[in-house]
C-alpha positions in Angstrom: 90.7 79.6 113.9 88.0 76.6 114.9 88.5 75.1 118.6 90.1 71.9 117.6 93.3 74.4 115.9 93.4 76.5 119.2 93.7 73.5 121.0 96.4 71.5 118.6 97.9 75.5 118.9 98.1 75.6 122.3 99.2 71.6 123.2 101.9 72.6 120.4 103.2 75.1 122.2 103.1 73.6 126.1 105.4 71.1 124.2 107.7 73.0 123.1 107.9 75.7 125.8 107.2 74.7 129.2 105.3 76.7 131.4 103.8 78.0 128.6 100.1 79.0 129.6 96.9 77.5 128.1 95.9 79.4 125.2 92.1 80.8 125.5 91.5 83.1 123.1 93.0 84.1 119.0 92.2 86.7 116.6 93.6 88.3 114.0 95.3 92.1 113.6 94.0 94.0 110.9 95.9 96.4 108.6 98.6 93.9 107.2 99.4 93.0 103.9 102.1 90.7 104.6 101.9 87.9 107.1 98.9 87.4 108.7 99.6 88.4 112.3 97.2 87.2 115.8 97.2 88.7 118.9 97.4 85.4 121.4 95.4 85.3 124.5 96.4 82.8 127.6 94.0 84.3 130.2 95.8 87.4 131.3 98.6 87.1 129.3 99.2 87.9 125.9 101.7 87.3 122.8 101.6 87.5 119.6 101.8 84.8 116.0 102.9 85.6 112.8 102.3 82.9 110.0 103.1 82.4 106.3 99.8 83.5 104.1 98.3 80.5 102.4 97.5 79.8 98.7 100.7 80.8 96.3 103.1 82.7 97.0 106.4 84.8 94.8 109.3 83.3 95.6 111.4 84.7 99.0 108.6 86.3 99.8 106.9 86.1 103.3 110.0 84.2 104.9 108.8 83.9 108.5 111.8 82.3 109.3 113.7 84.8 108.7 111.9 87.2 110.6 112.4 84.9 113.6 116.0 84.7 113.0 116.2 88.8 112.8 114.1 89.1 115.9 116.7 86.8 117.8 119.7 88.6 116.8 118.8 91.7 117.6 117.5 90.8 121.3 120.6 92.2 122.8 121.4 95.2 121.0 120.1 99.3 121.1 117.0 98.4 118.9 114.2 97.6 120.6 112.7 94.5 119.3 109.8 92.0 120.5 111.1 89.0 122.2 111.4 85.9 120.5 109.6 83.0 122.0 109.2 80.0 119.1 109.6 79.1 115.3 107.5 76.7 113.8 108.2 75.3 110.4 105.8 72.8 110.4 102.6 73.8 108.4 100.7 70.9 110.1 100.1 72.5 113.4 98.0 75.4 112.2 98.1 74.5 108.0 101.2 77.1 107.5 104.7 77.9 109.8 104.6 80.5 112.1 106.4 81.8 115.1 105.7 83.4 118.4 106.7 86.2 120.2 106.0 88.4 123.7 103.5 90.6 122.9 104.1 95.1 123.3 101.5 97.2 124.9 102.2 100.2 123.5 100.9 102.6 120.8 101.6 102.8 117.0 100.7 106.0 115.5 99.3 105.6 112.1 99.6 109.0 110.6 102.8 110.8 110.7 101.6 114.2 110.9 100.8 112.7 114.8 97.2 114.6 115.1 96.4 112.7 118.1 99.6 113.4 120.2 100.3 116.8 122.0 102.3 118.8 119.5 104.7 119.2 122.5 105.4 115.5 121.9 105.3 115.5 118.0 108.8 116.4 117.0 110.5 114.0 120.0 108.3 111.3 118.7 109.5 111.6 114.8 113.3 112.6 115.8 113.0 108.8 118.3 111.4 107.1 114.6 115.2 108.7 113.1 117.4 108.0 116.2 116.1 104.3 115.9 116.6 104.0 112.2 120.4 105.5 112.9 120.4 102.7 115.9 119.3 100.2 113.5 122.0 101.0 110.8 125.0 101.0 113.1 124.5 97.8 114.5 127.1 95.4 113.7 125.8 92.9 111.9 128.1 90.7 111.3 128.7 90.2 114.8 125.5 89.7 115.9 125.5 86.4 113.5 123.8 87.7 110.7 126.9 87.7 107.9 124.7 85.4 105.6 121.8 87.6 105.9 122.1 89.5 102.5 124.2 90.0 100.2 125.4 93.9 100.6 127.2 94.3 97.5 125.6 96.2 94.3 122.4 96.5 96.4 120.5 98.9 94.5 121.1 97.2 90.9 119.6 93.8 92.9 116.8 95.6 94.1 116.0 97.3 90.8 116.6 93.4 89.2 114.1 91.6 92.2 111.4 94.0 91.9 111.1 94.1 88.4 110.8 90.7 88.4 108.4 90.2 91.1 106.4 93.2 89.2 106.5 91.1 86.0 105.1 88.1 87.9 101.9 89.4 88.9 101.2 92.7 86.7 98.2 92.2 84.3 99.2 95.5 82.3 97.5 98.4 84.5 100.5 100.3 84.9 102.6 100.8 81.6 104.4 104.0 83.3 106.4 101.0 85.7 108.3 100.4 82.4 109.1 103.9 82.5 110.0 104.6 86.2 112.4 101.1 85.9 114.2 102.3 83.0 114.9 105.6 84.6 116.5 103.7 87.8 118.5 101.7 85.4 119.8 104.9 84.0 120.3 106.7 87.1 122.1 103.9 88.9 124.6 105.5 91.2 128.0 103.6 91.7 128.1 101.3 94.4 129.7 103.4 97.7 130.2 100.2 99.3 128.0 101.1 102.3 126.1 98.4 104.1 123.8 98.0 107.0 121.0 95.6 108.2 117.6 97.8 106.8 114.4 96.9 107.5 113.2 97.6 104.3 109.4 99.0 105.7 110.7 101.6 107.9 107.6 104.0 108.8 106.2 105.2 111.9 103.3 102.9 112.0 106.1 100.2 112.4 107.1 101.2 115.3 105.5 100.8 118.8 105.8 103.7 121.2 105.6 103.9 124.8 101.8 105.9 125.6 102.1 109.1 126.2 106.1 109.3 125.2 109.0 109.6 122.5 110.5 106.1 123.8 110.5 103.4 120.9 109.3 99.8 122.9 110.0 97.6 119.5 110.1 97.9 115.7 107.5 95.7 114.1 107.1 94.0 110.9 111.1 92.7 109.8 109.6 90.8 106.6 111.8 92.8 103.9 114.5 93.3 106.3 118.1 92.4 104.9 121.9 93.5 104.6 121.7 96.3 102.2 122.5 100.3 101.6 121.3 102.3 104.8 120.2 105.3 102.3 117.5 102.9 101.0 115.9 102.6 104.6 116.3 106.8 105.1 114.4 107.5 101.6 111.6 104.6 102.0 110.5 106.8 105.5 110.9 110.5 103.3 109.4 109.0 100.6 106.2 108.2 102.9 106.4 111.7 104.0 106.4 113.3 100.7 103.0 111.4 99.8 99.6 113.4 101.1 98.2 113.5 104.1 95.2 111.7 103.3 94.2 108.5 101.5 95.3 104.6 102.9 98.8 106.1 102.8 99.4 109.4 105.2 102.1 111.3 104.6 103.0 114.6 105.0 102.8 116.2 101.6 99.8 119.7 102.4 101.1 119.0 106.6 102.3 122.7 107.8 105.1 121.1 109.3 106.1 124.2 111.6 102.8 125.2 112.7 102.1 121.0 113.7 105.2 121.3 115.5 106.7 118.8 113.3 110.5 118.8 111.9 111.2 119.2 108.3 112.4 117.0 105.7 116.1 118.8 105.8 115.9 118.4 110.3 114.9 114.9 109.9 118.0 114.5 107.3 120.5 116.2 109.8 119.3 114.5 112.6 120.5 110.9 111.0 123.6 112.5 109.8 124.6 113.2 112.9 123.4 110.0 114.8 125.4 108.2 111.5 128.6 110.3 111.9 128.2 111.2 108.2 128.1 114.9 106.5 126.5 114.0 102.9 123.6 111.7 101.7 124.3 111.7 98.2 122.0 110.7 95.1 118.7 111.0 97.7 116.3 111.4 94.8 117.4 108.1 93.0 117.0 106.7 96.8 113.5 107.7 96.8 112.4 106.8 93.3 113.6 103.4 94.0 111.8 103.3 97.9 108.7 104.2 95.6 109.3 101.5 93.0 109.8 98.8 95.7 106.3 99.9 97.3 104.7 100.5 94.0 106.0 96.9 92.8 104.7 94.9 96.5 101.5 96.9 96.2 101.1 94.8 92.6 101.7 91.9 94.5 98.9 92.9 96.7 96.5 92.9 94.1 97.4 89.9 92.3 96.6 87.7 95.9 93.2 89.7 96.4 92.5 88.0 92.8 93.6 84.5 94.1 91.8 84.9 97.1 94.9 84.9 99.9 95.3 88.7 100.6 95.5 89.1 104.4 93.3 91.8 104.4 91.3 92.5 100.6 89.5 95.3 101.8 92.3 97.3 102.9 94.5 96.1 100.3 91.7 97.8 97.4 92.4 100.8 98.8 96.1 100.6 99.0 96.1 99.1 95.2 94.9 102.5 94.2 97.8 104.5 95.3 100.4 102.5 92.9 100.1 105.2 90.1 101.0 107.8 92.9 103.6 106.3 93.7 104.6 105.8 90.3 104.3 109.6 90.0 106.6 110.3 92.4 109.3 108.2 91.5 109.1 110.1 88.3 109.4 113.0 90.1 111.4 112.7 93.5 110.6 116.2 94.5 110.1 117.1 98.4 107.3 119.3 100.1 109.7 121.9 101.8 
């Protein structure tokens, strides 16, 4: 960001929140795909701005706004959220909207098999990631004033029906076996439960912040696919991360000695939510996770196609993640577990 934006930035902001300390400093977080997030620096204070990419984008994609509403909502509940300071929706202050919030020192862990924690601390730290998902999925949404945040009904026939065509928007033919894995969902569409919960929609552990040195949760990050929706679809998007290997962009667990890392297994992990959801059967778990690996195969086209216009947060990164799409394609073939 040149000077002159900083200081428009920061005037902006003294504006609209008083007492709100003279920005000195802005630069960006690397590893996203989605909105392009910057850590803001006001002397000895910190916070932190996430704005719409430029350049075109698909349709209900990247709604900042909504974020900002989410982030609000959920301020006063058991999930532990950054605090909300400012939405802007006025691209002339820095060329796109954007909002602010408080920034969390903490630590994110980017691998789940947690090789740089004390295995003492490994299996508290992944049973916190499900005890906040099971948090997350009990809260009431509707009172909390998000009624109109999705529409719960039919959930997994809508996502089957967005993704495909968000797929078909930006695919340039590299993946014929999509057609394949879409057709299966289609076929294998379970009947609508009627369950419904606010997901996130990205749930994995390096969306969460940790206290250092602990098991305690200080916020879940990144709310842009966040909606009312079917709480299975959250549960199999974090299994289906730890079915992939434990190597590449993505880590998962897939080769991890789960035991010997003293990390819990894909059945403790399913028992633990059960019992933090009140509920004794997660049914249709492998249709779950062929769709959680559709959805990410389908935004990891869409990654891709914006490295080719030029307005991919990060290209570099995003190459490398590109390459795991017919992985994932694989396994939502195949939804078969490590253990």
């Amino acid at each position: 960001m040149e000077p002159q934006q900083l200081d428009r930035l920061s005037d902006y902001l003294a504006a609209e929140l008083p007492g709100f300390p003279r920005l000195t400093g802005m630069k960006q977080f690397s590893g996203g795909q989605s909105n392009p997030t910057y850590l803001l620096e006001a002397g000895a204070d910190r916070f932190v701005l996430r704005q719409k990419p430029g350049g075109p984008i698909l349709p209900s994609a990247h709604a900042i706004d909504r974020e900002y509403r989410l982030l609000t909502a959920l301020a006063d509940t058991p999930v532990a959220v950054a605090r909300a300071q400012l939405y802007c929706g006025d691209p002339a202050v820095i060329g796109a909207e954007f909002y602010v919030m408080d920034f969390v020192d903490g630590q994110v862990n980017w691998n789940p098999a947690l090789p740089d924690l004390d295995p003492a601390l490994r299996g508290p730290v992944t049973m916190a990631m499900v005890d906040t998902l099971a948090a997350l999925h009990r809260v009431d949404w509707q009172g909390i004033g998000l009624a109109d945040f999705g529409k719960p009904a039919d959930y997994a026939s809508r996502q089957i029906a967005r993704w495909t065509r968000q797929f078909a928007a930006t695919e340039d033919g590299s993946f014929p076996q999509m057609k394949v894995l879409i057709g299966r969902l289609e076929t294998s569409l379970p009947p609508d439960d009627g369950r419904a919960a606010l997901v996130h929609g990205d749930y994995r552990i390096d969306n969460l912040m940790y206290r250092r040195g602990s098991d305690q949760v200080l916020a879940v990050l990144d709310w842009e696919l966040a909606t009312i929706g079917h709480p299975f679809a959250d549960l199999a998007y974090m299994l289906m991360h730890h079915r992939l290997p434990n190597a590449g962009v993505f880590h998962g667990l897939g080769g991890v000695d789960r035991s010997a890392a003293g990390l819990p297994d894909e059945g403790a992990i399913i028992a633990r939510y059960k019992s933090r959801m009140g509920i004794d059967h997660i049914p249709d778990l492998d249709f779950w996770i062929s769709l959680a690996a559709f959805r990410l195969a389908a935004i990891l086209e869409g990654v891709r196609a914006r490295i080719e216009e030029g307005n991919a947060s990060d290209p570099e990164r995003g190459r490398k993640l590109v390459k795991v799409i017919p992985e994932l394609i694989a396994l939502g073939l195949n939804p078969s577990g490590p253990d």
